[in-house]
Biopython code that builds the backbone (N, CA, C, O; Angstrom):
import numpy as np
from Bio.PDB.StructureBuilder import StructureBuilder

atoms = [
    (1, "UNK", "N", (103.039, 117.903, 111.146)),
    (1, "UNK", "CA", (103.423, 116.621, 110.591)),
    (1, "UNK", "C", (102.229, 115.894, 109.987)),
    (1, "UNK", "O", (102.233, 114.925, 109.227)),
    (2, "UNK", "N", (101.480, 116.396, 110.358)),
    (2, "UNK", "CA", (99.653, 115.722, 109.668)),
    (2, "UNK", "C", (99.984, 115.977, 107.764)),
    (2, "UNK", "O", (99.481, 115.254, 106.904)),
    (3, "UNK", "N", (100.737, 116.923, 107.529)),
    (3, "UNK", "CA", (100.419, 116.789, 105.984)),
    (3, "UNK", "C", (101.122, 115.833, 105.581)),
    (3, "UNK", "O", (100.714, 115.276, 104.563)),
    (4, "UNK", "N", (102.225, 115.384, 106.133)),
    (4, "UNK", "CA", (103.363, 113.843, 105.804)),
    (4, "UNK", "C", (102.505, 113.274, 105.996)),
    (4, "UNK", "O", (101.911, 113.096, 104.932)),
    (5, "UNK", "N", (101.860, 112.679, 107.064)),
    (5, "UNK", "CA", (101.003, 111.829, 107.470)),
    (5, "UNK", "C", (99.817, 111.469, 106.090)),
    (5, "UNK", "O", (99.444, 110.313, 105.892)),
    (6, "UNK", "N", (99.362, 112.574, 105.279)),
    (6, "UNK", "CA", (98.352, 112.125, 104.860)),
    (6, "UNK", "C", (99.021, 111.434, 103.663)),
    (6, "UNK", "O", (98.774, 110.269, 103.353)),
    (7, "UNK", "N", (100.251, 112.567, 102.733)),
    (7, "UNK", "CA", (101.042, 112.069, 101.709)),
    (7, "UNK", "C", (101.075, 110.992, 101.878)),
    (7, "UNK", "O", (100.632, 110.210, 101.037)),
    (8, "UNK", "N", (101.593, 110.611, 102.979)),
    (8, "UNK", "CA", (102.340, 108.892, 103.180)),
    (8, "UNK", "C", (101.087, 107.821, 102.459)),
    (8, "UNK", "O", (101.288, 106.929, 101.635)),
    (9, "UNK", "N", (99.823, 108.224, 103.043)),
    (9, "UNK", "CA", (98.914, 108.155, 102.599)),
    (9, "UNK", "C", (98.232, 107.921, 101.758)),
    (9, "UNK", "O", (97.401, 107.016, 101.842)),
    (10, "UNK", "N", (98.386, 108.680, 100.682)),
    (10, "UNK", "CA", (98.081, 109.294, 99.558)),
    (10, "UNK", "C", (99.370, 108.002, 98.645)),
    (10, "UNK", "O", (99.075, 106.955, 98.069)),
    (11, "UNK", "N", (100.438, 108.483, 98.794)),
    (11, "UNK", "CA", (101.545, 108.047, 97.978)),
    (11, "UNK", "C", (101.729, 105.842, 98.257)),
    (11, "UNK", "O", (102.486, 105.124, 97.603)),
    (12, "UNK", "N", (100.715, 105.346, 99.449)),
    (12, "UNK", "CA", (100.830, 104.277, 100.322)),
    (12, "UNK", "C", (102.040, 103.886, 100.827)),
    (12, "UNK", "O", (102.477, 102.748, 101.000)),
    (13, "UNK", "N", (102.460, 104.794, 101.013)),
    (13, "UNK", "CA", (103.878, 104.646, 102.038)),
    (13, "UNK", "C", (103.306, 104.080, 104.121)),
    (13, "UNK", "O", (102.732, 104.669, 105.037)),
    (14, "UNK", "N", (103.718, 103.135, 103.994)),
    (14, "UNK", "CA", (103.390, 102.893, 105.480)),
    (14, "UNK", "C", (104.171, 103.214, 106.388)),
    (14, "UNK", "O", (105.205, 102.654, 106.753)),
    (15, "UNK", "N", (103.461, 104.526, 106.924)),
    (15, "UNK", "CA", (104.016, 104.991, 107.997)),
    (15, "UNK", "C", (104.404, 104.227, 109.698)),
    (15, "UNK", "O", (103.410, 103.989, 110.384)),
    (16, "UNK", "N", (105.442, 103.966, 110.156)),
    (16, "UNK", "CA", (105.650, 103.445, 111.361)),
    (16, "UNK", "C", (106.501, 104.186, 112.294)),
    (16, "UNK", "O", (106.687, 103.619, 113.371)),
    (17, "UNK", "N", (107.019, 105.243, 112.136)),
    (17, "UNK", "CA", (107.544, 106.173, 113.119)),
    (17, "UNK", "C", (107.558, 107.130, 112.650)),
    (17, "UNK", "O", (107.538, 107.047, 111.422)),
    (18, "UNK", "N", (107.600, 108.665, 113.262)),
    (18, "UNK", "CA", (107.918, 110.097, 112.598)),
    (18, "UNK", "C", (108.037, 111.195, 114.150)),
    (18, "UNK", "O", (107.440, 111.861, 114.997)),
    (19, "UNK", "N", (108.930, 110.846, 113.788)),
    (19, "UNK", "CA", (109.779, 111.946, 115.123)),
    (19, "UNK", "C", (110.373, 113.186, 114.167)),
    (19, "UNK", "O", (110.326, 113.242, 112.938)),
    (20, "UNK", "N", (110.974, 114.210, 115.138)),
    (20, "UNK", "CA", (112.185, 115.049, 114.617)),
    (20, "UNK", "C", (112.555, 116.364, 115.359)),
    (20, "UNK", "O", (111.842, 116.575, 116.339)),
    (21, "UNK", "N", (113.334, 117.120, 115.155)),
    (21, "UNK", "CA", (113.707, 118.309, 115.642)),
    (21, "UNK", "C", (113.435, 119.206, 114.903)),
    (21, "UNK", "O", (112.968, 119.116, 113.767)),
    (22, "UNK", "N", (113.806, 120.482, 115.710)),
    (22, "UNK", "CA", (113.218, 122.086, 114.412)),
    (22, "UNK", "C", (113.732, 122.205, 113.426)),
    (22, "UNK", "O", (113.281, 122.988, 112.589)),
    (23, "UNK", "N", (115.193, 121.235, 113.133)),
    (23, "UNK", "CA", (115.422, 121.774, 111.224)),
    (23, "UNK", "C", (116.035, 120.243, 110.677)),
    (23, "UNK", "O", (117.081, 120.078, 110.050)),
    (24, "UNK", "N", (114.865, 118.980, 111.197)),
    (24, "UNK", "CA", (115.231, 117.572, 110.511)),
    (24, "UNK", "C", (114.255, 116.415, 110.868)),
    (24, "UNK", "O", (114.097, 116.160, 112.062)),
    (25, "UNK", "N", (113.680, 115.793, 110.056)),
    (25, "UNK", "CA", (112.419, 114.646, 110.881)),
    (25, "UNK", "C", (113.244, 113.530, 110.103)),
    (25, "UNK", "O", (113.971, 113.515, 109.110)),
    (26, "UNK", "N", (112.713, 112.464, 111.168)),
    (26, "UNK", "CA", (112.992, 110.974, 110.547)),
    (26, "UNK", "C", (111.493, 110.292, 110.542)),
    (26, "UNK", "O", (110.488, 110.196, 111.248)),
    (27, "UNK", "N", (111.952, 109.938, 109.443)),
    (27, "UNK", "CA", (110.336, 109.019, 109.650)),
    (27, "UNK", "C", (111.342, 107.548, 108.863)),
    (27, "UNK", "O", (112.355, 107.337, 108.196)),
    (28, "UNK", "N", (109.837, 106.617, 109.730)),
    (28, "UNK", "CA", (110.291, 105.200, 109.775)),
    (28, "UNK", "C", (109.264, 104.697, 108.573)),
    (28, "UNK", "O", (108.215, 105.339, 108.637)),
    (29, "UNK", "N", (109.270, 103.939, 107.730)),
    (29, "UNK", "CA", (108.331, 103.770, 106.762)),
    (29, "UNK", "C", (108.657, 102.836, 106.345)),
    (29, "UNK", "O", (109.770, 102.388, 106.622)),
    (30, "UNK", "N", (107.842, 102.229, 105.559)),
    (30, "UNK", "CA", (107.879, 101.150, 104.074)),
    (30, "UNK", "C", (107.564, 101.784, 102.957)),
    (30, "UNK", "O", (106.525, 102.440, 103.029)),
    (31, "UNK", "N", (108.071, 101.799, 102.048)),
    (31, "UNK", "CA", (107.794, 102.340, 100.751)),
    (31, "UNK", "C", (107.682, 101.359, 99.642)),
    (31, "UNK", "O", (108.554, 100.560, 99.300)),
    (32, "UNK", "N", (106.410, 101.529, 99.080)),
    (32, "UNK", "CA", (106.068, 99.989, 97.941)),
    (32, "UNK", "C", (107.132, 100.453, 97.073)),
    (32, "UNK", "O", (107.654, 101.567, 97.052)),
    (33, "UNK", "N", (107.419, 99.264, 96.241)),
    (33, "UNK", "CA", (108.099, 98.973, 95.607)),
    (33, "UNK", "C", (107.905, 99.777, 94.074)),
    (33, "UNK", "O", (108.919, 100.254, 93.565)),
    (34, "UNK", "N", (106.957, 99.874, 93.563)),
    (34, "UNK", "CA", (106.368, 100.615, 93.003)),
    (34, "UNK", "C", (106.899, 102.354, 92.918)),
    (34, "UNK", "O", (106.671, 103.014, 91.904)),
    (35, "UNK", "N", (107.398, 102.762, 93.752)),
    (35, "UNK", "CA", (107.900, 103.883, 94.154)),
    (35, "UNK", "C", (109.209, 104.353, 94.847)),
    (35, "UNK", "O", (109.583, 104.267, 96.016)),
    (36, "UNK", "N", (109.770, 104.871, 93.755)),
    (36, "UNK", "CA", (111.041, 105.142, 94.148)),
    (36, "UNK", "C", (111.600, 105.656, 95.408)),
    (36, "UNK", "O", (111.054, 106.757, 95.486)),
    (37, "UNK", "N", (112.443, 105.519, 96.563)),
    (37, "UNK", "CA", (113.031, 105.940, 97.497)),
    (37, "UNK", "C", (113.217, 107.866, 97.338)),
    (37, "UNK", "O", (113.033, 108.661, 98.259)),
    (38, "UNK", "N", (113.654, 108.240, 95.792)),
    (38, "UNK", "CA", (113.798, 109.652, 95.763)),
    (38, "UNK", "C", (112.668, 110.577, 95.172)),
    (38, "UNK", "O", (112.460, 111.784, 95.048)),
    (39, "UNK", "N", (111.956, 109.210, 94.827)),
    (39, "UNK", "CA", (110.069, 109.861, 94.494)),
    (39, "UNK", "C", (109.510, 110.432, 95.933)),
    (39, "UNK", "O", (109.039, 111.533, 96.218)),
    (40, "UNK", "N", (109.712, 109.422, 96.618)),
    (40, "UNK", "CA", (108.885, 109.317, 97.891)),
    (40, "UNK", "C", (109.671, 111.023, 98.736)),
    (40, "UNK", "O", (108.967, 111.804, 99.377)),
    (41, "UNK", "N", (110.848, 111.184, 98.551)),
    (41, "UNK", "CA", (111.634, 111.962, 99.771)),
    (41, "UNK", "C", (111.121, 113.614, 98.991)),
    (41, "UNK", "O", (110.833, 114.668, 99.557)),
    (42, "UNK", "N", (111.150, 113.395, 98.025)),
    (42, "UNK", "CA", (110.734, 114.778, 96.723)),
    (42, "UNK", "C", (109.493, 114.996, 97.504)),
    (42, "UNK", "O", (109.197, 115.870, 98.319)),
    (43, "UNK", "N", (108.726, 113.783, 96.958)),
    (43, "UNK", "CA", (107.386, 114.522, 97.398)),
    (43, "UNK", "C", (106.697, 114.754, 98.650)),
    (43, "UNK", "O", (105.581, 115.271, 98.688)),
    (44, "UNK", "N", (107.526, 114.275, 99.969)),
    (44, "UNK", "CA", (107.246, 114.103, 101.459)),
    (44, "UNK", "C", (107.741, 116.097, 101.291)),
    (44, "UNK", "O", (106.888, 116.935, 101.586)),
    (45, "UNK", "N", (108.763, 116.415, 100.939)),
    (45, "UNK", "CA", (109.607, 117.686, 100.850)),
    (45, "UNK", "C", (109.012, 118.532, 100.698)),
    (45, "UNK", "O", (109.072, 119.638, 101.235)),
    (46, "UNK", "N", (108.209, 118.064, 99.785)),
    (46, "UNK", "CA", (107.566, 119.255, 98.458)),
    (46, "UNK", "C", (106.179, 119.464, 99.290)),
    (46, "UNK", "O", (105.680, 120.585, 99.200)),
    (47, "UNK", "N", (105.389, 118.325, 100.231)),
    (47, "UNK", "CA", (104.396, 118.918, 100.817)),
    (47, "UNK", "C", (104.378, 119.609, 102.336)),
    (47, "UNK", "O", (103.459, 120.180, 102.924)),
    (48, "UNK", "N", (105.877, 119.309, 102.776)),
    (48, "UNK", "CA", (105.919, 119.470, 104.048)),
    (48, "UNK", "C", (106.173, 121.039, 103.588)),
    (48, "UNK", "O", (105.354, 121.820, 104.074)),
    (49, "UNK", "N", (107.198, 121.637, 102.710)),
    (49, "UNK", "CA", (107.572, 123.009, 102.464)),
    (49, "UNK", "C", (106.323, 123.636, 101.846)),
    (49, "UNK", "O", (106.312, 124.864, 101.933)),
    (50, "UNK", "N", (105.402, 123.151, 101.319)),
    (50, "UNK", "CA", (104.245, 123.644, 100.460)),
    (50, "UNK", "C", (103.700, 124.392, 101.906)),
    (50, "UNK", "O", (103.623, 125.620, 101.926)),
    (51, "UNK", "N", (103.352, 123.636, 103.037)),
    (51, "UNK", "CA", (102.305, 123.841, 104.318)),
    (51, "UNK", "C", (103.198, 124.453, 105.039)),
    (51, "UNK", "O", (102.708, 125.285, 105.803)),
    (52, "UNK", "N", (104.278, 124.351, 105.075)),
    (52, "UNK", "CA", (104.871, 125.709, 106.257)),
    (52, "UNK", "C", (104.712, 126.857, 105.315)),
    (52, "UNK", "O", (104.014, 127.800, 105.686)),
    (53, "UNK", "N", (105.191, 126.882, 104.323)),
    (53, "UNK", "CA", (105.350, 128.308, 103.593)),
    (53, "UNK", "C", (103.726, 128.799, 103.207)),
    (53, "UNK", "O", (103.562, 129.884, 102.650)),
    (54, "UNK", "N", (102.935, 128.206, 103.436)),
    (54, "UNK", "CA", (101.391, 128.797, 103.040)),
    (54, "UNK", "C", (100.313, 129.106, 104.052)),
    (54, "UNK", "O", (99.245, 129.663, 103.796)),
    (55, "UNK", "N", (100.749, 128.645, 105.320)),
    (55, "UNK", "CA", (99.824, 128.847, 106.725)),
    (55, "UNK", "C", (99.585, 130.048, 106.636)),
    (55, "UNK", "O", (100.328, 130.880, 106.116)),
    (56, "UNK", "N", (98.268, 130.294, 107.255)),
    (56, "UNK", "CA", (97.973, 131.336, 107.053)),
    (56, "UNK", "C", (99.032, 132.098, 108.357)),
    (56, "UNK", "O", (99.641, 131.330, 109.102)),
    (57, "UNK", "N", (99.161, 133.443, 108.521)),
    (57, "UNK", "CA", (100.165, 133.967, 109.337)),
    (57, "UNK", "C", (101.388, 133.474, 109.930)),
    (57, "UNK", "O", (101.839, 133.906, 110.991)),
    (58, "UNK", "N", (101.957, 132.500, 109.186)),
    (58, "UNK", "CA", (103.312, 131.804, 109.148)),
    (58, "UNK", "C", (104.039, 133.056, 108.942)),
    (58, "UNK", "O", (103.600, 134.022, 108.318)),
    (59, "UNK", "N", (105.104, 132.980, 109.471)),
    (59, "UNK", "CA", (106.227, 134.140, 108.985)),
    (59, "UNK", "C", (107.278, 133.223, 108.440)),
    (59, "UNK", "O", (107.862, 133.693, 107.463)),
    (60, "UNK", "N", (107.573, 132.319, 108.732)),
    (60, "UNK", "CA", (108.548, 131.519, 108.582)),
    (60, "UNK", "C", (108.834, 130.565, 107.444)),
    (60, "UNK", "O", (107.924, 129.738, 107.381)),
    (61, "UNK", "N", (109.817, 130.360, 106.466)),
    (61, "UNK", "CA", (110.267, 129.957, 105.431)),
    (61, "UNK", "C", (111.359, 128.702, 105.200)),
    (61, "UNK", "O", (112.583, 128.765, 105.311)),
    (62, "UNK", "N", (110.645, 127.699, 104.890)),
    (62, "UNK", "CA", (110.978, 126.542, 105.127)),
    (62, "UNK", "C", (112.014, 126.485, 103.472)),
    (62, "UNK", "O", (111.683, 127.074, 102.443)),
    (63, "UNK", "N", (112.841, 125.916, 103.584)),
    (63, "UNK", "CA", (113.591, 125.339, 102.241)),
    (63, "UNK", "C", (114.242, 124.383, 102.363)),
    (63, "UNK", "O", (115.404, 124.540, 102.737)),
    (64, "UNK", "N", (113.777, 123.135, 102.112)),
    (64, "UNK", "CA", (114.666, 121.929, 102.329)),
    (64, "UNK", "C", (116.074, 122.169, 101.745)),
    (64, "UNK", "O", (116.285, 123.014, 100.874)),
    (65, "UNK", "N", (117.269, 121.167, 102.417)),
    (65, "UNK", "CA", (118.395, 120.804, 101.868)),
    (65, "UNK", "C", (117.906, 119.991, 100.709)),
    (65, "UNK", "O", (116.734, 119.614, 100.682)),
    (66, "UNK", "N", (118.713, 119.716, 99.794)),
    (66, "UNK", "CA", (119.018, 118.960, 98.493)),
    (66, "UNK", "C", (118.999, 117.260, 98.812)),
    (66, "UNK", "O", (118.392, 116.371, 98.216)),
    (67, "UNK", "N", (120.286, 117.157, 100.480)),
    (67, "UNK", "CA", (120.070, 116.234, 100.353)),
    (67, "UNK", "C", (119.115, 115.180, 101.178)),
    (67, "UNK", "O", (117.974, 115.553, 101.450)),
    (68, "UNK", "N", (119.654, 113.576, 101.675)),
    (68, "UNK", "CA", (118.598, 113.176, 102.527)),
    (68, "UNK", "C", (119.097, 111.883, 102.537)),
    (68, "UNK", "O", (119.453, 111.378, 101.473)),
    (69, "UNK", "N", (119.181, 111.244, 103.624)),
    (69, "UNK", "CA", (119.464, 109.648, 104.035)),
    (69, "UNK", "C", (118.439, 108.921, 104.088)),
    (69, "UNK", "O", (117.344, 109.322, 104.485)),
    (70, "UNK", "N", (118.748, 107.472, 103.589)),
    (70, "UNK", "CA", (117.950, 106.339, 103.486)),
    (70, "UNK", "C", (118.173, 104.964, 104.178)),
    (70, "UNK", "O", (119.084, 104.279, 103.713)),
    (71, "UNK", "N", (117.796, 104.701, 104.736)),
    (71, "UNK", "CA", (118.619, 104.010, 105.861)),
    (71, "UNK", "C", (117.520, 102.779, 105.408)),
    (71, "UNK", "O", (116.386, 103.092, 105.045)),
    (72, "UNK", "N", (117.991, 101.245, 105.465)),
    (72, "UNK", "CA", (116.879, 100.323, 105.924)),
    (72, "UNK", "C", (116.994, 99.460, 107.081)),
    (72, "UNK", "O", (117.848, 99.863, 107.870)),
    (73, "UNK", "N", (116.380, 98.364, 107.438)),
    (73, "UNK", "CA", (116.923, 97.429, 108.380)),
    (73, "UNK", "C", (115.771, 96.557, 108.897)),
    (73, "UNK", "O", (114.572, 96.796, 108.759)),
    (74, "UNK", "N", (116.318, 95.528, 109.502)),
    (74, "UNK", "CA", (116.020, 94.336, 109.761)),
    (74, "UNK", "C", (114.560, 94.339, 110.337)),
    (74, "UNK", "O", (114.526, 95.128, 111.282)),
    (75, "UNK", "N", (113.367, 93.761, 110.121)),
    (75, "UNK", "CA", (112.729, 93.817, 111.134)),
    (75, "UNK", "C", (112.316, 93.449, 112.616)),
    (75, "UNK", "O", (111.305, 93.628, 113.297)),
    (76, "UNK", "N", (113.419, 92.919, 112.790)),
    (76, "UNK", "CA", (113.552, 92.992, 114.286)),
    (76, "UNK", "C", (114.237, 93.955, 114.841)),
    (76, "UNK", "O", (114.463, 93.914, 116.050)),
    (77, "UNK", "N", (114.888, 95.453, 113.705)),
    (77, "UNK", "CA", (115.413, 96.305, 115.158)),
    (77, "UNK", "C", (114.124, 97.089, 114.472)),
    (77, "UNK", "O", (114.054, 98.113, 115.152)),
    (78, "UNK", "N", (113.263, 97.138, 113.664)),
    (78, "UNK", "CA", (111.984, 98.178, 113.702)),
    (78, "UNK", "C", (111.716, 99.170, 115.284)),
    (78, "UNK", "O", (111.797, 100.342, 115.651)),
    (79, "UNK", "N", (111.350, 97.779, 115.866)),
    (79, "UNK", "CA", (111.111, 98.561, 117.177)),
    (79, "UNK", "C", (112.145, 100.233, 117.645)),
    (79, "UNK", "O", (111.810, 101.415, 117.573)),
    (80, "UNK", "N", (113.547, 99.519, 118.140)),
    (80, "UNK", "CA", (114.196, 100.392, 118.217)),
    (80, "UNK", "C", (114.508, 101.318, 117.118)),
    (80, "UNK", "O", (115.310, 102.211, 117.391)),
    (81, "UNK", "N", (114.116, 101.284, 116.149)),
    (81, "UNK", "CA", (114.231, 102.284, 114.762)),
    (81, "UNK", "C", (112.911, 103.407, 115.462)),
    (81, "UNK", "O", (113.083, 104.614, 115.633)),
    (82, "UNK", "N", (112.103, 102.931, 115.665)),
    (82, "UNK", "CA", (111.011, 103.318, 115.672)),
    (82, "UNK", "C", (111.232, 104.553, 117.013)),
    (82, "UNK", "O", (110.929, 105.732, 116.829)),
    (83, "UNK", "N", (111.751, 104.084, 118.227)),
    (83, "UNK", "CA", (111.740, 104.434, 119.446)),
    (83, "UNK", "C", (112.545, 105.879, 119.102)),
    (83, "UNK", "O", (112.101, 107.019, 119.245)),
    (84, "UNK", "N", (114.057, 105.407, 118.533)),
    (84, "UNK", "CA", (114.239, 106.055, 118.322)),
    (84, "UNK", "C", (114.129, 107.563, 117.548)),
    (84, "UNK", "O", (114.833, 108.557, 117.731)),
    (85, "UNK", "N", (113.279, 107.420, 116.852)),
    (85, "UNK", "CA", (113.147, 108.741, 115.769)),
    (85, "UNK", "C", (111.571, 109.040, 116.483)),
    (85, "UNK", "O", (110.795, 109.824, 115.937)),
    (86, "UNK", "N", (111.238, 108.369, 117.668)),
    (86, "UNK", "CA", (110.445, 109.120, 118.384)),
    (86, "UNK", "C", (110.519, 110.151, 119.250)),
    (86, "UNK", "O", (109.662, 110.991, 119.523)),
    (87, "UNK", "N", (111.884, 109.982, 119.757)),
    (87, "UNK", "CA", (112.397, 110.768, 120.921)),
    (87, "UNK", "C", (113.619, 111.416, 120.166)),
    (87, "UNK", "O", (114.753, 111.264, 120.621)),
    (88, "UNK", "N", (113.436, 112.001, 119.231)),
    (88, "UNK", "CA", (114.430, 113.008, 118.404)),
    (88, "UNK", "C", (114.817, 113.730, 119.827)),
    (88, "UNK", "O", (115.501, 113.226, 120.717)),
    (89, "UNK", "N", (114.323, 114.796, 119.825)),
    (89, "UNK", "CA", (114.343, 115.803, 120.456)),
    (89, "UNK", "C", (115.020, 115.547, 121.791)),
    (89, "UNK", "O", (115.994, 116.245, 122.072)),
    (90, "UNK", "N", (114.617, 114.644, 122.618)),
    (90, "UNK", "CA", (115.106, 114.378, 124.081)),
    (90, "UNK", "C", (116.559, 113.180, 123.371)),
    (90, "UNK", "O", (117.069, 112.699, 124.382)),
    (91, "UNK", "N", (117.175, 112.707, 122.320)),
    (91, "UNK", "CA", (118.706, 112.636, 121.847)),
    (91, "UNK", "C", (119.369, 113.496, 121.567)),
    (91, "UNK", "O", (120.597, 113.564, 121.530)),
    (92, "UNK", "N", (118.286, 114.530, 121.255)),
    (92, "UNK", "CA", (119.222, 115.671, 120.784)),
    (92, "UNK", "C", (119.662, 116.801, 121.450)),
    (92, "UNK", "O", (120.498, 117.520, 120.903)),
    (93, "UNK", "N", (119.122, 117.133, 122.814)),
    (93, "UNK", "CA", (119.282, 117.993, 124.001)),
    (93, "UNK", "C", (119.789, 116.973, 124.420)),
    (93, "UNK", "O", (120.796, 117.340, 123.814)),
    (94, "UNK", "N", (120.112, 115.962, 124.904)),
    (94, "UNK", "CA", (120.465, 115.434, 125.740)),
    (94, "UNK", "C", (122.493, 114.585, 124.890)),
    (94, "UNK", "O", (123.166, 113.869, 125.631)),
    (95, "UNK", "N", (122.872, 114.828, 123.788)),
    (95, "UNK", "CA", (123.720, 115.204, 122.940)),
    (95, "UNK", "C", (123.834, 113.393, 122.911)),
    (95, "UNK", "O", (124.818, 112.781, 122.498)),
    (96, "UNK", "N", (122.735, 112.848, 123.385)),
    (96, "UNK", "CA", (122.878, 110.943, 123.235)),
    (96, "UNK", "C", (122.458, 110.765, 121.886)),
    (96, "UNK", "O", (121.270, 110.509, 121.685)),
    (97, "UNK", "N", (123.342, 110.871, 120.823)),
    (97, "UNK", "CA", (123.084, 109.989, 119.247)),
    (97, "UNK", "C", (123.343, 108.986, 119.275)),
    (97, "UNK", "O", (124.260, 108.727, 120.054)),
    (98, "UNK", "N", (122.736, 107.798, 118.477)),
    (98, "UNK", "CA", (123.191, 106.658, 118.141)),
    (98, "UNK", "C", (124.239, 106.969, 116.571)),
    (98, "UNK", "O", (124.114, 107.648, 115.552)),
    (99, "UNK", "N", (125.315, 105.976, 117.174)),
    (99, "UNK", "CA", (126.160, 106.609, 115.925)),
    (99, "UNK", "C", (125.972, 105.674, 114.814)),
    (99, "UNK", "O", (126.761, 105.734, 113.870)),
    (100, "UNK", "N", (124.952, 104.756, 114.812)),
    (100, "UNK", "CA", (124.610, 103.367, 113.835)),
    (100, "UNK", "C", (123.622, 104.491, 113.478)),
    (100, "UNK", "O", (123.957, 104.916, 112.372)),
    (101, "UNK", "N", (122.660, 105.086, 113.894)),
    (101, "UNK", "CA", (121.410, 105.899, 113.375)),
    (101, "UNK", "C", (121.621, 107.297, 112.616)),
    (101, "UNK", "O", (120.924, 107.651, 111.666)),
    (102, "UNK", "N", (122.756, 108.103, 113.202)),
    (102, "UNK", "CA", (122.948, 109.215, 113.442)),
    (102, "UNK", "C", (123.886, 109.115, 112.283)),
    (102, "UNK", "O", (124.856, 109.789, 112.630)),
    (103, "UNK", "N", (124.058, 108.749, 111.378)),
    (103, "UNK", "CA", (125.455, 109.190, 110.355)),
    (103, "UNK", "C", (125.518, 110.695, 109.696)),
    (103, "UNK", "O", (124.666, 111.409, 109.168)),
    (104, "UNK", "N", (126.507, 110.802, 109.889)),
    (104, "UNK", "CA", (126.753, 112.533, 109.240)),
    (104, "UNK", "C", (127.724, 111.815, 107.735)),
    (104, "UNK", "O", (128.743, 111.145, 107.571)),
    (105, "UNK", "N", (126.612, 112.483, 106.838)),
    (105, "UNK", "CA", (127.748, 112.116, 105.807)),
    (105, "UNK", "C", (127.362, 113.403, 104.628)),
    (105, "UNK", "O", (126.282, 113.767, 104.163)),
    (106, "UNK", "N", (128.586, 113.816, 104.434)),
    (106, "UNK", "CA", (128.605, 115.459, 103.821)),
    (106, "UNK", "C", (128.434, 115.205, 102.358)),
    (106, "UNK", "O", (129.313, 114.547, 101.802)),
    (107, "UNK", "N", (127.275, 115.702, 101.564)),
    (107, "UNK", "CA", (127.551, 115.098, 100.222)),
    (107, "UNK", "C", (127.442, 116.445, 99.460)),
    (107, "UNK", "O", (127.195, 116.467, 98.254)),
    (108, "UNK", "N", (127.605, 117.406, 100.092)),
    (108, "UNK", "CA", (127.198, 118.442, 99.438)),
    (108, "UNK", "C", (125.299, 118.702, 98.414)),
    (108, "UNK", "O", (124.268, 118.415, 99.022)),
    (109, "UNK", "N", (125.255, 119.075, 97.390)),
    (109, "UNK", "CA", (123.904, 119.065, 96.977)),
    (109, "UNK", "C", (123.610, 117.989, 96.519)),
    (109, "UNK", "O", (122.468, 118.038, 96.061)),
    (110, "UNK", "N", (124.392, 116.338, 96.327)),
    (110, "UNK", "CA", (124.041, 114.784, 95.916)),
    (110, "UNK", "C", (122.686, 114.345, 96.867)),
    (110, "UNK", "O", (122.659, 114.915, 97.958)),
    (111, "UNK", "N", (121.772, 113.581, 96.639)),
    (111, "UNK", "CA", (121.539, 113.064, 97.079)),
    (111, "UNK", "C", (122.003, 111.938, 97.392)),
    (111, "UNK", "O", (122.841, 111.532, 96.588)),
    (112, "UNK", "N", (121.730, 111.076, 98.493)),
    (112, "UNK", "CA", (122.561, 109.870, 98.812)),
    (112, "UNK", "C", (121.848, 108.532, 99.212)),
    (112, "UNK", "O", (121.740, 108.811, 100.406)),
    (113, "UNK", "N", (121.332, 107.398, 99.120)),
    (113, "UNK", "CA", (121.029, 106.490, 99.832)),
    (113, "UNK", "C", (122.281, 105.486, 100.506)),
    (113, "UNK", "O", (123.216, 105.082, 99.814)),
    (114, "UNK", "N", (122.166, 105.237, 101.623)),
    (114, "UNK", "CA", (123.452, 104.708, 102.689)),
    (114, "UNK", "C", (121.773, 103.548, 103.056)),
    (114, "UNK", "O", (120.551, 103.680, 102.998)),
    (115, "UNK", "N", (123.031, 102.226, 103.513)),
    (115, "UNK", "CA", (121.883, 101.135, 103.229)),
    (115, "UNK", "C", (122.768, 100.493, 104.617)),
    (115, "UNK", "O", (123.969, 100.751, 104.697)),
    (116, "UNK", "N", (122.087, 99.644, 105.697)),
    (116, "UNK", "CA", (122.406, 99.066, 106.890)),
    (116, "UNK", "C", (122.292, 97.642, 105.965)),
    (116, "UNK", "O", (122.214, 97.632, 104.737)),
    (117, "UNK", "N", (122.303, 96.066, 107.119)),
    (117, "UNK", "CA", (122.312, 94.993, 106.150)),
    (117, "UNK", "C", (120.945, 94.881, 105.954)),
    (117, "UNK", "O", (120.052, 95.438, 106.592)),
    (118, "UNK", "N", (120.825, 93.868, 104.716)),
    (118, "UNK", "CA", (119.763, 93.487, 104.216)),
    (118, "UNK", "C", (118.659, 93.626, 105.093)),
    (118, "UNK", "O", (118.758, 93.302, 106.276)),
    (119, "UNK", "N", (117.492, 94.135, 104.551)),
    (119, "UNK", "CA", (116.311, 94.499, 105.129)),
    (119, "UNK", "C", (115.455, 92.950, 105.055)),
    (119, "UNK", "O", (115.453, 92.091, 104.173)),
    (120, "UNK", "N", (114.630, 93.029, 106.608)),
    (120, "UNK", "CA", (113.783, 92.095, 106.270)),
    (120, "UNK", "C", (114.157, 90.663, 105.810)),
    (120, "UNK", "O", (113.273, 89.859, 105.514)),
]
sb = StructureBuilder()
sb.init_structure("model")
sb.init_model(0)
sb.init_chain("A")
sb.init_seg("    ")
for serial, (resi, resn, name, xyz) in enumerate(atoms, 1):
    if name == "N":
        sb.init_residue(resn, " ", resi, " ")
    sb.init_atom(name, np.array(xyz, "f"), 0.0, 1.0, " ", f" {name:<3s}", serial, name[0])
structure = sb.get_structure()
């Protein structure tokens, strides 16, 4: 997750959470304005698949899905935004989703942004 980390970086996306499981991460962020929501998800994609597929003795072959959720929200549930997409893994063995966090929405190869109320 260090190469998101630096992108975020690089691109000044402010990073504030980044959890996930073996085939999905959430990360919690701000993204300037300056930069599009499907700029930012392209190129988080494009470096996370660049570094799995090039390690040295990786066997393993990363190919993102097409699509990807965009969620915003208030800054007072940050915190719990945050908590949550920390502990991916122990919601996800443990089959506890939040169903406000957790939306399944099938768009086939669309990308999609889905928006909570007004941010901030």
């Amino acid at each position: 997750m260090a190469c998101l980390l630096r992108k975020c970086e690089e691109l000044r996306v402010l990073v504030h959470g980044l959890g996930g499981t073996a085939d999905h991460i959430h990360l919690v962020c701000s993204i300037p304005p300056s930069l599009a929501v499907s700029e930012a998800v392209e190129q988080l994609k494009g470096v996370s698949s660049h570094f799995v597929n090039h390690r040295e003795g990786g066997e393993k072959v990363l190919y993102w899905g097409r699509g990807y959720g965009a969620l915003t929200c208030r800054r007072g549930d940050l915190g719990r935004v945050m908590a949550y997409a920390a502990n991916q893994k122990e919601h996800h063995s443990s089959g506890r989703l939040s169903e406000e966090m957790e939306r399944t929405i099938s768009l086939g190869s669309e990308q999609r942004e889905a928006s909570l109320p007004d941010p901030m």
